[in-house]
C-alpha positions in Angstrom: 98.3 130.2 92.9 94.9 127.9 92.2 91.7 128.9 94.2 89.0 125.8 93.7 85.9 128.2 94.4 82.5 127.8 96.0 82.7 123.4 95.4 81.8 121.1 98.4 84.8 120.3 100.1 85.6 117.2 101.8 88.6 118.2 104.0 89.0 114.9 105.9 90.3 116.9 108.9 88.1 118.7 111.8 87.0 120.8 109.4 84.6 118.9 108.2 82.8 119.0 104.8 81.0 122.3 103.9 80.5 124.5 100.4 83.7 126.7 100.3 87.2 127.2 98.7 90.8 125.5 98.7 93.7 128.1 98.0 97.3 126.1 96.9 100.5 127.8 95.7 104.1 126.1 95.1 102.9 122.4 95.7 101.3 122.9 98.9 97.5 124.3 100.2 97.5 127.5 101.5 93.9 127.8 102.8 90.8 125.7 103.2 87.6 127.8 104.0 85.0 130.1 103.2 85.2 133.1 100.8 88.5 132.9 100.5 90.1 136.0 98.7 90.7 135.5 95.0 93.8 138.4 94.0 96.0 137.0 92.4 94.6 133.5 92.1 93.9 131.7 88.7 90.1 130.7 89.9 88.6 127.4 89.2 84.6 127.4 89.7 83.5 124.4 91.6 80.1 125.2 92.2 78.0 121.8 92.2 81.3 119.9 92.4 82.8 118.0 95.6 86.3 118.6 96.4 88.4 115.6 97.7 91.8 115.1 98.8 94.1 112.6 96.6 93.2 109.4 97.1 95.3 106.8 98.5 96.0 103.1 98.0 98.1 101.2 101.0 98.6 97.7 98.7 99.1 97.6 95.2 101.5 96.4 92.6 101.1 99.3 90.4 104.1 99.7 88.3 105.7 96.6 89.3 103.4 94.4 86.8 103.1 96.3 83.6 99.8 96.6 81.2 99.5 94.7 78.4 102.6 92.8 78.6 103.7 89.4 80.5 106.6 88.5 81.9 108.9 91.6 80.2 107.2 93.6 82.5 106.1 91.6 85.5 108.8 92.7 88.4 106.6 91.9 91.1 107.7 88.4 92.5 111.3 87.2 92.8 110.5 83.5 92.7 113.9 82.2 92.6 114.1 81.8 96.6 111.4 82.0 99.1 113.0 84.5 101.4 113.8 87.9 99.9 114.0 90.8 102.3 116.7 92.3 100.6 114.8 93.0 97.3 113.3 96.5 97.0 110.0 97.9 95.2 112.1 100.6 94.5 114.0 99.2 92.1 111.5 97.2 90.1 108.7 100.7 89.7 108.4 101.8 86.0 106.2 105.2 86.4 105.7 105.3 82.4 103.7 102.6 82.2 100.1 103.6 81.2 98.5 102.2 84.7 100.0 105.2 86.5 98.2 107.7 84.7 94.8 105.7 84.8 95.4 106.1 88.7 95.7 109.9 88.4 93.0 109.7 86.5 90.5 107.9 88.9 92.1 110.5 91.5 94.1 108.2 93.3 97.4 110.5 94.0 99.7 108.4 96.0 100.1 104.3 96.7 102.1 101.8 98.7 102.8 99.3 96.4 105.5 96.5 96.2 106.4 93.2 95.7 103.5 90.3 95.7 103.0 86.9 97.5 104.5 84.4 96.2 107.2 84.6 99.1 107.5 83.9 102.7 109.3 87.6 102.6 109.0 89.1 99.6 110.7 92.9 100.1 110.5 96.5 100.6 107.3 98.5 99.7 107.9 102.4 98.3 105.5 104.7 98.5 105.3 107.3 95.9 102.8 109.7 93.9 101.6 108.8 90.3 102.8 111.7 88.9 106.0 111.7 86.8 108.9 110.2 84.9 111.5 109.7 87.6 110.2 107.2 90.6 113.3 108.8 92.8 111.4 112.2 92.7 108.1 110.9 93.1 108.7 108.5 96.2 107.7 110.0 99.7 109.6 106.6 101.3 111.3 104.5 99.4 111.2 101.7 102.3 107.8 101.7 103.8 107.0 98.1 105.1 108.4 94.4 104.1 106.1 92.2 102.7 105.4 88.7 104.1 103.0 86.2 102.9 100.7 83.6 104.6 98.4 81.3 103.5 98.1 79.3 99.7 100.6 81.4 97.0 104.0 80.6 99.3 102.7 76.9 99.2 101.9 77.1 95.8 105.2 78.5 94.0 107.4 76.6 96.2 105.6 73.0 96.4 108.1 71.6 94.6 111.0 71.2 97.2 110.5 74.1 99.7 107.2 74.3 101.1 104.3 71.9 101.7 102.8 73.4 104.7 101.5 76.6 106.3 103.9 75.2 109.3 107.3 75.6 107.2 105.9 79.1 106.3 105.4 80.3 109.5 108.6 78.3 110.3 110.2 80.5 107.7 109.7 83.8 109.1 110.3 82.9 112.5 114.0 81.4 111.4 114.4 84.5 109.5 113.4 86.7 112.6 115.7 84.8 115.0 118.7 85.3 112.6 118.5 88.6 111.9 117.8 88.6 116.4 121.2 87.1 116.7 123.2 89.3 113.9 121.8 92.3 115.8 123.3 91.1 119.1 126.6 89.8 117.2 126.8 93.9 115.6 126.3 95.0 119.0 128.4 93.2 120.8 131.3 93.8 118.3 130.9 97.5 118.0 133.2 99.7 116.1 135.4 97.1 116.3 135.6 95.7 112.3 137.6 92.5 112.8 134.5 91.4 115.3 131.6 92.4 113.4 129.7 89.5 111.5 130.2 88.8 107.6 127.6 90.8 105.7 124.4 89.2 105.5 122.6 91.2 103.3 118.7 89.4 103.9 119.5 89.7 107.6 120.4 93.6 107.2 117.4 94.0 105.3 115.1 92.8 108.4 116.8 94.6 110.7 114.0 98.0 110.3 111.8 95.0 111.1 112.8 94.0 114.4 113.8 97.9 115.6 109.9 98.2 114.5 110.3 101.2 111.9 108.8 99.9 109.8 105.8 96.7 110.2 106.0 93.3 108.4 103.2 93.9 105.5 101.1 90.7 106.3 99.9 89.1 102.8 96.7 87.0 104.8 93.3 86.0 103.5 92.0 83.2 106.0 91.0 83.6 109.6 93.6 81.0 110.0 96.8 82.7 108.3 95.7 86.2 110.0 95.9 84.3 113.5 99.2 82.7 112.7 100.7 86.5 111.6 99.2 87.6 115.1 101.3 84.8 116.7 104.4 85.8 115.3 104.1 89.2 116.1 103.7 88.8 119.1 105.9 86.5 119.5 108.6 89.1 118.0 107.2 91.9 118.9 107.1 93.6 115.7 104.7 96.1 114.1 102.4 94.4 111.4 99.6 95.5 109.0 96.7 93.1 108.3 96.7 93.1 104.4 93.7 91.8 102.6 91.9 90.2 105.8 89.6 89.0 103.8 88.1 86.7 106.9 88.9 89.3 109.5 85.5 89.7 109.5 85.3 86.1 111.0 87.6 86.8 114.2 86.5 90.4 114.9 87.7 90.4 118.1 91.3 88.9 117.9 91.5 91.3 114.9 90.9 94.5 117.2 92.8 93.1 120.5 95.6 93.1 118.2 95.9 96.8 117.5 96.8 96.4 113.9 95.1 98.0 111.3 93.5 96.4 108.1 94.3 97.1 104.2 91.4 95.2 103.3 90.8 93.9 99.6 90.8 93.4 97.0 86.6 92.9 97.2 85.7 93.3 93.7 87.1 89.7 92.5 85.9 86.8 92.3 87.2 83.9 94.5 90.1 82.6 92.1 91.1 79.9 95.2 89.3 78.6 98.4 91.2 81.2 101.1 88.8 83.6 99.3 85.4 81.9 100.1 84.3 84.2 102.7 84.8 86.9 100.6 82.8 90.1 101.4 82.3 93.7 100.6 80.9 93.8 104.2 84.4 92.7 106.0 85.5 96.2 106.3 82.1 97.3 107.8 82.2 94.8 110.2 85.8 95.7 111.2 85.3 99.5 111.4 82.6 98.9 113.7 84.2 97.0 115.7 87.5 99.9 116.2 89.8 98.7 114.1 91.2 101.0 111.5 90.7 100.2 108.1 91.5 100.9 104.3 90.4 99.7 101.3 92.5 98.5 99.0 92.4 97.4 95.2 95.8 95.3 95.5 96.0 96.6 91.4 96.2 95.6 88.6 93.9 92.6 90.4 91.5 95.5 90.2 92.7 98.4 88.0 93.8 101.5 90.2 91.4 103.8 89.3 88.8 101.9 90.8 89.7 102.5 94.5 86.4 105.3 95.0 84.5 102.2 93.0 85.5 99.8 95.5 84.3 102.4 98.5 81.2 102.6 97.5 80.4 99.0 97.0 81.9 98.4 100.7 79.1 101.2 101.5 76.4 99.2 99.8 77.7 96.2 102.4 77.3 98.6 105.6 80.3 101.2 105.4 79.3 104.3 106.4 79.9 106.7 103.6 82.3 109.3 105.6 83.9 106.1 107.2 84.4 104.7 103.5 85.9 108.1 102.4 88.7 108.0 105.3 89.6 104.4 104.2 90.9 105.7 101.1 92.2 109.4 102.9 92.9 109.9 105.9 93.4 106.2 107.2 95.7 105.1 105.0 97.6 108.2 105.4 97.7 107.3 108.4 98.7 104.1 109.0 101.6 104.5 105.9 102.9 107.1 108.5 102.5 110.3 105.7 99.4 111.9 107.3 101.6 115.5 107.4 101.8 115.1 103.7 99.1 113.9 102.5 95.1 112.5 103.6 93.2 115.5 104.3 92.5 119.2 102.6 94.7 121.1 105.6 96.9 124.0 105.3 100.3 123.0 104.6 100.1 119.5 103.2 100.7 118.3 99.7 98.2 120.0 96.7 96.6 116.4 96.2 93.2 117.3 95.5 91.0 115.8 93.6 87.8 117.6 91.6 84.4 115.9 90.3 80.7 116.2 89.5 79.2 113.9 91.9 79.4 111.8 94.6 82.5 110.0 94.0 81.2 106.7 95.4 79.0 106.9 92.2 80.1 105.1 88.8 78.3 107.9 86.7 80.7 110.4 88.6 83.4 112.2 86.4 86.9 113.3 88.1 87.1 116.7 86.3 90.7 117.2 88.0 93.5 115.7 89.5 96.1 117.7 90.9 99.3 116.2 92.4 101.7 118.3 94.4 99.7 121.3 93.0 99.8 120.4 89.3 97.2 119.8 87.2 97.7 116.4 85.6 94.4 115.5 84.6 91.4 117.4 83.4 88.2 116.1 82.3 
């Protein structure tokens, strides 16, 4: 048993923040609070530090596009056909390359990341801790959202024979939805009977957790444009969507919040590589939050390495984030909206040890992270 003593704790929850203790034995935290008994505790002093939970990342590639390497390690889009639900993050996650313990080290503890944009659907996102050797023991879902693009990179990588337009992507998806519509009816309608049942479509099975909305289409969209056109089709289907990147949400503010979604916005700290990222701005998730819509930040790594998530905060701070609404978008709210706020997103009793330790303000770049603890285990120390 660990008791983090006397630091400035951060608990995310209605606790508040307030100089005290966190108590975690077996994986897990036992107690958040003030004074909290020490027998039988190895004690940690944290006096002048602040206390965090893990951080968390909703969109990223990490482990999918390896460091220092090209194409030998770059899993992260299967161009060979523009429509790819059936591929899985899972499959493609190496959690020994060296980016995954540069995210532990920066305190970020768990991320949703998957496959990239250059499809129409691109596949499965897992989300998983980066702590460990085996990604089956360190994923919390191994199927979390599926990824669908909008917007430049579809046109781009497929200009050659498949896509000219924003219309044929959008036209895309919905042929994709209808399908897998129609194979759902065809599987009901056949029941347990075998000899009626539809040949395997593998693509179409894969959408399936789409349209039964268990999981939302992950919505690759930069321009006011492309995020209008994802609100269409969900609508249209109604299906559960994330706004990912949202990088002119800022722009249509209130269509944004009518829609209920919430926005993975990022990555902010890049500069604008292609013209659906002129409007790019550290004050778009401000300007959202403001407004009611729920946000995270996002670094959409290795675009920006991992550990630079609490970086990325700060600067959104700088552009009219408040600073406790700036420390959910990398907690709570993305705990959240992944659906793993029992596990993880806030110092409570009975979630996940993912604490983070550090000398400062952690929205500052001369901050150190002192520790990193993931499911209770030390697994970084300054």
């Amino acid at each position: 048993m660990i008791l983090l003593k006397n630091g400035t704790v951060y608990t995310m929850d209605e606790a508040g923040v307030f100089v005290g203790d966190v108590k975690f034995d077996q994986g897990k935290i036992v107690a958040v609070g003030k004074d909290l008994a020490a027998d039988g505790c190895e004690v940690i002093d944290c006096t002048g530090k602040n206390i965090y939970p893990g951080f968390i990342d909703g969109h990223s590639h990490l482990g999918m596009q390896e460091s220092s390497i090209r194409f030998e390690g770059d899993d992260v889009n299967e161009m060979s056909d523009p429509l790819t639900p059936h591929v899985r993050a899972i499959d493609a996650l190496n959690p020994m390359d060296e980016t995954i313990h540069n995210a532990a080290c920066g305190g970020v503890t768990t991320v949703c990341s998957g496959p990239g944009s250059a499809n129409v659907i691109g596949g499965t996102f897992a989300i998983w801790k980066t702590n460990g050797h085996v990604i089956d023991k360190m994923v919390i879902n191994p199927m979390a959202a599926m990824k669908c693009a909008f917007g430049e990179n579809p046109k781009r990588v497929y200009s050659d024979n498949k896509i000219k337009t924003r219309m044929q992507t959008a036209a895309y998806l919905r042929e994709t939805l209808m399908k897998t519509k129609e194979y759902m009816a065809k599987k009901a309608l056949a029941g347990d009977d075998i000899s009626k049942q539809p040949a395997y479509d593998m693509k179409l099975e894969a959408m399936i957790p789409v349209l039964e909305k268990k999981i939302p289409l992950k919505t690759h969209a930069h321009r006011a444009d492309d995020i209008l056109t994802a609100l269409r089709i969900a609508r249209e289907f109604d299906v559960l969507m994330t706004l990912d990147h949202c990088t002119e949400g800022h722009l249509i503010v209130d269509e944004v919040k009518a829609s209920g979604f919430p926005a993975f916005v990022g990555p902010s700290l890049t500069d604008k590589s292609k013209f659906e990222l002129k409007n790019l701005t550290f004050a778009t998730a401000g300007i959202l939050n403001k407004a009611g819509v729920k946000i995270a930040l996002i670094t959409d790594a290795p675009v920006i390495p991992q550990e630079y998530l609490p970086l990325c905060a700060g600067l959104a701070c700088k552009k009219g984030l408040a600073e406790m609404e700036a420390l959910k978008a990398i907690t709570i709210n993305p705990a959240e909206i992944l659906g793993i706020a029992d596990r993880v997103g806030s110092l409570t009793a009975g979630k996940d040890a993912d604490i983070v330790v550090s000398d400062g303000n952690i929205f500052n770049t001369l901050t150190n992270v002192n520790y990193t603890f993931i499911n209770g285990e030390m697994v970084y120390q300054f």
